[in-house]
N, C-alpha and C positions, 0 to 999 in steps of 0.2 A: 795336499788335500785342500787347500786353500782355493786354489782355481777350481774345483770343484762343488757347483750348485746342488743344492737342496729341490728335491721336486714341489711344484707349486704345490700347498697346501691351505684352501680356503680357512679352515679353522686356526689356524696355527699363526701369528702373528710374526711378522720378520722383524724385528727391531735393528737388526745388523744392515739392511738396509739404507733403516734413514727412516725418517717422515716422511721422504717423497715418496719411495718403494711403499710403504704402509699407507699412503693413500691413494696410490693405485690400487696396491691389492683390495681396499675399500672399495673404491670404486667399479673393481672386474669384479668382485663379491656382489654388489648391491646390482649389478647390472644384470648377471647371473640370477640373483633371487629377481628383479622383475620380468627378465624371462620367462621362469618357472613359475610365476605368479600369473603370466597370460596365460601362460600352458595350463595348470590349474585353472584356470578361468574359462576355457577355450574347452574343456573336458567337461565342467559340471555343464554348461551350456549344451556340448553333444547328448550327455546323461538324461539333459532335460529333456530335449529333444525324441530322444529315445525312449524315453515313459510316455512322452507326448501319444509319440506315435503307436506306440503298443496301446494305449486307452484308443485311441479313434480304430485301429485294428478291430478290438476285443465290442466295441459300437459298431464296428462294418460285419464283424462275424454275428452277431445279434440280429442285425438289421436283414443278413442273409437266411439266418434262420426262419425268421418271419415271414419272409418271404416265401421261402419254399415251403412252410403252413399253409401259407395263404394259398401258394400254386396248388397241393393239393386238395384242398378244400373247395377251390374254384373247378380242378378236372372231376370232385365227383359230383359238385354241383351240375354239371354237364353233361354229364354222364347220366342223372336222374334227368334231366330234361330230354335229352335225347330219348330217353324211352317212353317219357311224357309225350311227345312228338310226335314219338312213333307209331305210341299206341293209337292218338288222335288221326293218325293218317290212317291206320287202320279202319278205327271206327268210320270213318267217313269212309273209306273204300267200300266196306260192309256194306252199310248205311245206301249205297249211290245202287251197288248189286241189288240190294232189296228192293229197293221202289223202280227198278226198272223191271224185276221179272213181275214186281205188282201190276206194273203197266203194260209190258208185253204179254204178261200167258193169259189174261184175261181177254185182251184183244184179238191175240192170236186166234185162242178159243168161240170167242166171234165170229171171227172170219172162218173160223174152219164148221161152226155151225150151221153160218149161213151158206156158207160152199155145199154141205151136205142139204140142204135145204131145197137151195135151187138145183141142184139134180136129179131131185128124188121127189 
């Protein structure tokens, strides 16, 4: 039983060793915690990063929303102008028919007066 070790155990202090053996094990121990100290470190930094990014998300999902308010707001503004447009192209369409039969059947009627005139 003598030739057989004991498995490493950070907590557990070897005194059978030595001082040398016991300040190794210190030192694999301390090397080990600043490992897992970057690792800790290296994690709340991702975490950050991670809230970071969900806040500029939840600011890009707002900014979308607004957006698409605005888009509908702008298609029924366009909408109402459109018929604004429309109607005005109509009026004037109207508008152009009228003073033309104003100018033509009075005319016409002229001519077709004086045609009966001078034949008769």
């Amino acid at each position: 039983m003598a030739g057989r070790e004991e498995p490493y155990d950070p907590y557990i202090s070897n005194n059978a060793g030595g001082s040398a053996g016991g300040h190794n094990g210190n030192q694999r121990t301390a090397a080990l915690q600043a490992e897992i100290d970057s690792t800790v470190g290296i994690m709340r930094d991702n975490i950050n990063k991670v809230s970071e990014r969900g806040a500029r998300l939840d600011s890009l999902q707002d900014k979308t929303d607004n957006l698409a308010v605005s888009a509908q707001g702008f298609r029924r503004g366009a909408n109402r102008m459109l018929w604004k447009d429309m109607k005005m192209r109509m009026c004037i369409i109207v508008g152009i028919i009228v003073l033309l039969i104003v100018i033509i059947v009075p005319s016409a009627r002229i001519d077709y007066v004086l045609s009966g005139r001078a034949r008769g």
